[in-house]
C-alpha positions as CSV (number, residue, x, y, z in Angstrom):
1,X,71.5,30.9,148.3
2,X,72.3,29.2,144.5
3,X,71.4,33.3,143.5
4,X,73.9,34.6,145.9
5,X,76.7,32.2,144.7
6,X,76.1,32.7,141.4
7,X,76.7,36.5,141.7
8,X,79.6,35.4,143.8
9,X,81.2,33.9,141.0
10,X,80.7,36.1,138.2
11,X,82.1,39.1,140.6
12,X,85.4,36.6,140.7
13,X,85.6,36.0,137.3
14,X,85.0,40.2,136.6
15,X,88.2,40.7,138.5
16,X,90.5,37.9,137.2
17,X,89.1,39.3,133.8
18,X,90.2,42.6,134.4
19,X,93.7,41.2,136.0
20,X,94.4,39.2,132.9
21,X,93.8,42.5,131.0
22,X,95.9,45.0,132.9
23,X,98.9,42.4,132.7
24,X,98.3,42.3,129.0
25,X,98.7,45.9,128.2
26,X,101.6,47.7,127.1
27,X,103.3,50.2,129.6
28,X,102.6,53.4,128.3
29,X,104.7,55.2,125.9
30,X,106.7,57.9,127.7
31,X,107.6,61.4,125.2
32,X,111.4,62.3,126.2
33,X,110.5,65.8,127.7
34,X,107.6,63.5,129.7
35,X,110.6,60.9,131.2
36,X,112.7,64.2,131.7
37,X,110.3,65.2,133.9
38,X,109.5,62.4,136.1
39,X,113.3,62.1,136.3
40,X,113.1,65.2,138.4
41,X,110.8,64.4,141.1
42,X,114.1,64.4,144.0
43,X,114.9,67.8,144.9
44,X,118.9,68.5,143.7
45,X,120.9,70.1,146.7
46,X,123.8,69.7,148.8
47,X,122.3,66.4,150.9
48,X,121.1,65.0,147.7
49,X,123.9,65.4,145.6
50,X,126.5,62.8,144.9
51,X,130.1,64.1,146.5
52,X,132.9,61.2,145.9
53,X,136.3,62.5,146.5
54,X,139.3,59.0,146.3
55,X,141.4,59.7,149.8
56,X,144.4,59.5,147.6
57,X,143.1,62.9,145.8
58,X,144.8,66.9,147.1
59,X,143.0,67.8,150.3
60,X,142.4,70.6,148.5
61,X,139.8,69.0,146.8
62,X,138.7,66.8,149.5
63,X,138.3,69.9,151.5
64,X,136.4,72.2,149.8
65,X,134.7,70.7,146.6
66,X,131.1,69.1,147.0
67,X,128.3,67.3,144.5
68,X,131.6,66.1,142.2
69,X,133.9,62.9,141.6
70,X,137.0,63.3,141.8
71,X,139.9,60.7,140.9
72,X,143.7,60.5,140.6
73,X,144.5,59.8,137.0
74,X,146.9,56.4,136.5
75,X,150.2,58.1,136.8
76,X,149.4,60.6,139.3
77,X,150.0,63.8,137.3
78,X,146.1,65.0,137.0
79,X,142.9,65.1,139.4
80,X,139.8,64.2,137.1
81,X,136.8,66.1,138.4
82,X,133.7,64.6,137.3
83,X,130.7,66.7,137.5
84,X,127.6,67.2,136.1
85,X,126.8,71.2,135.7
86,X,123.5,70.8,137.5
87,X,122.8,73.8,140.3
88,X,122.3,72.3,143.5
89,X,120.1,75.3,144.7
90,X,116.7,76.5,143.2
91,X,116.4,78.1,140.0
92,X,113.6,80.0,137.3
93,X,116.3,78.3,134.7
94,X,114.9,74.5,136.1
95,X,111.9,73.7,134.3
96,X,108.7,74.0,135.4
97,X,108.1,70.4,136.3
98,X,111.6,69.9,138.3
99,X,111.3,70.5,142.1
100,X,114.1,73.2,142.1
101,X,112.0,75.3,140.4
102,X,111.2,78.6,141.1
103,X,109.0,81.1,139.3
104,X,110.7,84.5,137.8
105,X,110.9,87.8,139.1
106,X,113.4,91.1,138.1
107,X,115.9,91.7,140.5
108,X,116.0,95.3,138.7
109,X,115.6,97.5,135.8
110,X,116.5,95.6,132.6
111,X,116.3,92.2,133.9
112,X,114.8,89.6,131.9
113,X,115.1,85.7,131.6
114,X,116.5,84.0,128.6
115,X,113.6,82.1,127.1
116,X,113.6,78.7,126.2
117,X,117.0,77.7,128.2
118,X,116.5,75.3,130.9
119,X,119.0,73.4,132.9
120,X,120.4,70.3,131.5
121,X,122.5,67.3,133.2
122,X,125.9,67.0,131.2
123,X,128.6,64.7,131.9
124,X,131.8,66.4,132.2
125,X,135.6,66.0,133.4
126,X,138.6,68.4,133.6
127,X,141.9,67.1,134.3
128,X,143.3,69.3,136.4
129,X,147.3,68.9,136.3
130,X,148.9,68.7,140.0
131,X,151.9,70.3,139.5
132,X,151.2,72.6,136.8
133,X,154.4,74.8,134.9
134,X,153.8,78.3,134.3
135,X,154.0,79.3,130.3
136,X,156.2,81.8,130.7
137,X,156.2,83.1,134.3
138,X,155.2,86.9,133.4
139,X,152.1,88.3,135.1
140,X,149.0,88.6,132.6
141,X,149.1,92.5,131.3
142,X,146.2,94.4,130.3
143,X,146.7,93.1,126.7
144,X,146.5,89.4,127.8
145,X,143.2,90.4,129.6
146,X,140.8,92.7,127.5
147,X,137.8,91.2,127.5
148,X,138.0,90.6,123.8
149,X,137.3,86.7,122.3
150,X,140.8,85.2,120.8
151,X,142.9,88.5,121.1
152,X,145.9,85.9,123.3
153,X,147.1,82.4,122.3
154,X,146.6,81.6,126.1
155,X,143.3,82.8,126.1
156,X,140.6,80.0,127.8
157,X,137.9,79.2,124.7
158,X,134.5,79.7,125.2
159,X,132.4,77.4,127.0
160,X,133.4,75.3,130.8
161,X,137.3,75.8,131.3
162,X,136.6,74.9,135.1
163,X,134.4,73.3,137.7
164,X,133.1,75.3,140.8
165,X,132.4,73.8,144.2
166,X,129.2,73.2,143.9
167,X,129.5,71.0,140.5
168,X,128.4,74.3,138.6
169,X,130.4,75.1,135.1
170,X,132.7,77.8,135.1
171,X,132.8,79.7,131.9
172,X,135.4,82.0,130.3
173,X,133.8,85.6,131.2
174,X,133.3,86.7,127.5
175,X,130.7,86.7,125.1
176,X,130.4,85.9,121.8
177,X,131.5,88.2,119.4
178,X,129.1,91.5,119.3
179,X,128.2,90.8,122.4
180,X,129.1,92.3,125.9
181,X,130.1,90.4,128.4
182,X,128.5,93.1,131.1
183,X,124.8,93.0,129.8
184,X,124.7,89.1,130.7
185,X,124.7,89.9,134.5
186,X,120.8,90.9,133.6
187,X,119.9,87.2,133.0
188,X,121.5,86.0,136.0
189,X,119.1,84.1,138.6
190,X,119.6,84.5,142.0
191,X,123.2,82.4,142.2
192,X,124.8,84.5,139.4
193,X,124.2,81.8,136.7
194,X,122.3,81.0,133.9
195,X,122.4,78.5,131.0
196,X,124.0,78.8,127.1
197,X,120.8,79.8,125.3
198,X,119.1,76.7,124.3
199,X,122.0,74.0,125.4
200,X,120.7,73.8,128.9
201,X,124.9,74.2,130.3
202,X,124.5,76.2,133.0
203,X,127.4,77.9,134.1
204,X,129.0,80.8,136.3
205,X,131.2,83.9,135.0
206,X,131.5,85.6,138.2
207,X,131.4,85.4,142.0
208,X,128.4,83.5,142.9
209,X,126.8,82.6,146.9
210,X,126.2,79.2,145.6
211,X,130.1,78.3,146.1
212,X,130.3,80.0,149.5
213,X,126.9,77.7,151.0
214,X,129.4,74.7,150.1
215,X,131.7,76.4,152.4
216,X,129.5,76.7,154.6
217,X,128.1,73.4,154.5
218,X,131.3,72.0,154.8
219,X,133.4,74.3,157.4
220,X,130.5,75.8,159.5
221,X,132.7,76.7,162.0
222,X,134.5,79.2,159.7
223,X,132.0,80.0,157.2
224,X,128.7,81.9,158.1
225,X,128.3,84.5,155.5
226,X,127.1,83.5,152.0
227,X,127.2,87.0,150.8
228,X,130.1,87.4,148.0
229,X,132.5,90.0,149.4
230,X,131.6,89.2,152.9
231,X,132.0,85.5,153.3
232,X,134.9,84.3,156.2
233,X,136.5,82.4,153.6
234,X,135.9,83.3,149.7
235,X,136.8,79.9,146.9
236,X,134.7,79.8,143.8
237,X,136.7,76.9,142.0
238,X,139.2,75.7,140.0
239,X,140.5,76.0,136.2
240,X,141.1,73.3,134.0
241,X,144.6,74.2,133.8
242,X,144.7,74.8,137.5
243,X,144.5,78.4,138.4
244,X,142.6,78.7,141.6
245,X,139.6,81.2,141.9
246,X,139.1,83.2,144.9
247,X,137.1,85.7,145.9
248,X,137.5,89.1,148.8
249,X,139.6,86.5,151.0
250,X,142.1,84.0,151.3
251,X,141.6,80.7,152.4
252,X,142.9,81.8,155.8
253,X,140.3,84.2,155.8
254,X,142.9,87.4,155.5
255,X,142.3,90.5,152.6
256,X,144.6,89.6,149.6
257,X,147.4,92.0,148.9
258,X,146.0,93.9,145.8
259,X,149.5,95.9,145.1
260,X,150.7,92.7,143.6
261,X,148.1,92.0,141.2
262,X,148.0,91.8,137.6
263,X,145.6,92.5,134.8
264,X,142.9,89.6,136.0
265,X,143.8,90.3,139.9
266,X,145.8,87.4,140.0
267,X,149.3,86.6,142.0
268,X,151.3,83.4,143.3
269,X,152.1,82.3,146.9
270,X,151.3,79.2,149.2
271,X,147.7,78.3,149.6
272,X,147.1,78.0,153.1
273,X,144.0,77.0,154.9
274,X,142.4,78.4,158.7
275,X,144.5,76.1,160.2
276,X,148.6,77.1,158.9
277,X,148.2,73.8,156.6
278,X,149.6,74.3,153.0
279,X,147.4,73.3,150.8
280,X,149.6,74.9,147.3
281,X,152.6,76.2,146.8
282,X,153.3,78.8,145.1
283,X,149.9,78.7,143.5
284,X,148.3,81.4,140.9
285,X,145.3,82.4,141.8
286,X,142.8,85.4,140.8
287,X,140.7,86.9,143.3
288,X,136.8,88.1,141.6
289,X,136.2,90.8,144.5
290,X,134.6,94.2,143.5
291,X,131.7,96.4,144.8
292,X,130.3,97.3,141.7
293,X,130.6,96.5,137.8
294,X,133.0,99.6,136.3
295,X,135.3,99.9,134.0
296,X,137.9,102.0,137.0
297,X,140.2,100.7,138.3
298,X,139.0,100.8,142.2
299,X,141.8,98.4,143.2
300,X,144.7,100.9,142.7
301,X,146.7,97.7,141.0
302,X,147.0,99.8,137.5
303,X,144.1,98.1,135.5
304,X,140.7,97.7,134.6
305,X,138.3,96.6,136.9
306,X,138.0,92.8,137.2
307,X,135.0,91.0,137.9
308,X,135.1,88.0,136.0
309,X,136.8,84.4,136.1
310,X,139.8,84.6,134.6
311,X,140.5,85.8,130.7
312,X,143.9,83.9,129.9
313,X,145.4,80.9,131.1
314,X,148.5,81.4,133.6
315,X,149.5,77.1,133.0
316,X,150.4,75.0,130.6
317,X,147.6,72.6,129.6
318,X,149.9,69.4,127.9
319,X,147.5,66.3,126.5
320,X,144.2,68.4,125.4
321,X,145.1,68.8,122.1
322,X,146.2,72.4,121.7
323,X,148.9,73.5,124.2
324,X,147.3,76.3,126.8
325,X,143.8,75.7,125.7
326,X,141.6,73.5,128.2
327,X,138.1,73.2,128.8
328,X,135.7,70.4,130.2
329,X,135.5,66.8,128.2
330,X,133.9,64.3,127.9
331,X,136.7,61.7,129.1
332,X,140.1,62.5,131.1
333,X,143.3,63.1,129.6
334,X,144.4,59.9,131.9
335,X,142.0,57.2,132.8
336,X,141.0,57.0,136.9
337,X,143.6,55.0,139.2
């Protein structure tokens, strides 16, 4: 028995021993691209995602715009969307160690993935004014719209001039200088998007089905198709300056009139909804609806083909520094309400 305690206490006094230590020691030291990645162990969709819309904000917004936050500023004259550029859908341009990961494969001749550029979180507002003045009024001609970087002094600048649905950026649809804007479309993953080289800001040009499942998340009554071009209902997102960007349909689900569009196949009347409800008046908005990429113009409206976001700003943009030039910031031109 005296034998049996004995071992009895040393095995006691082993464990507190090894208790003692493991409180001692340091937690282990964490490399950023390590901490990045255990950050990511929550899939990032539409149930996941943080959607916070104030009832005070257009139900335009309320409506339509998931994984955001979205504010009136103090006097009432902007809506800050907050959102954080993150695609809420799987993607070869997540890194290998984040759930929405999905390996690469071509989707056709030429196709090929940007290497090294992964998606990065980024913080980022537009003020979007809510009853935004025109410049001058005059529809955008083919010289306003010509796919060239700084060739109008309404031009968006490169980079996020708008926010998507789905919390996606939406980038002016150039390319830097030398570069054409047409051969991007072969780095796209399979929502239409891809990230700034190296900055991790992922970001659409074009029409994209990642929009329409919002739609369909949030009117499934009305919205079955995801397919651009064939979708019940067809809203991509909003401009900082607050053009409105719409796909083959209205948001009452009927074919635009095309014999009233300009250069960037954009035209003004009352936004309404399924259900006769005006949601803006007299509101420009471009519609990105095409079959195929061409320089034609299959539309019959008189111009180019266009099957990008929009080129050149149809609003004024007062309080970002440089009249008719707005993009995403870091803070709002207002603070929240």
């Amino acid at each position: 028995m005296f034998v049996n305690y004995y071992i009895l206490i040393r095995l006691i006094l082993f464990i507190l021993s090894i208790i003692v230590i493991s409180c001692n020691k340091p937690p282990p030291t964490i490399a950023p691209d390590e901490e990045s990645e255990t950050s990511s162990d929550t899939t990032y969709n539409l149930e996941t995602c943080t959607t916070d819309i104030a009832t005070d904000v257009p139900e335009f917004f309320q409506k339509y715009f998931h994984c955001v936050k979205a504010r009136m500023s103090e006097s009432g004259n902007y809506v800050n969307i907050y959102y954080n550029g993150k695609l809420p859908f799987e993607s070869w341009y997540y890194s290998s160690s984040h759930t929405n990961h999905i390996e690469w494969y071509t989707q056709g001749t030429g196709y090929f993935q940007i290497p090294n550029a992964y998606i990065q979180e980024v913080d980022y507002v537009i003020s979007i004014p809510v009853n935004p003045q025109p410049i001058d009024g005059a529809t955008k001609e083919a010289n306003a719209v010509d796919g060239i970087v700084g060739n109008d002094a309404n031009e968006y600048p490169l980079g996020s001039v708008g926010c998507a649905l789905d919390g996606v950026n939406i980038f002016n649809p150039l390319a830097a200088p030398g570069d054409v804007i047409e051969d991007e479309v072969y780095t796209f993953d399979l929502y239409s998007g891809h990230p700034a080289g190296p900055s991790g800001i992922y970001h659409y040009h074009t029409t994209s089905k990642g929009p329409l499942e919002v739609l369909k998340k949030k009117l499934p009554n009305v919205v079955t198709q995801i397919t651009p071009g064939s979708a019940e209902i067809e809203l991509y997102g909003i401009m900082c300056d607050g053009v409105v960007v719409m796909g083959c349909k209205e948001l009452n689900g009927n074919s635009p009139n095309k014999s009233d569009w300009d250069a960037q196949n954009g035209h003004i009347h009352n936004l309404i909804d399924e259900n006769g409800a005006v949601l803006f008046e007299n509101r420009y908005h471009t519609h990105i609806c095409y079959d195929i990429i061409t320089e034609e113009d299959t539309d019959g409206n008189g111009y180019q083909e266009h099957e990008y976001t929009p080129e050149s700003s149809y609003y004024i943009s007062n309080g970002t520094g440089n009249n008719n030039v707005c993009g995403a910031m870091s803070s709002p031109i207002e603070p929240d309400r």
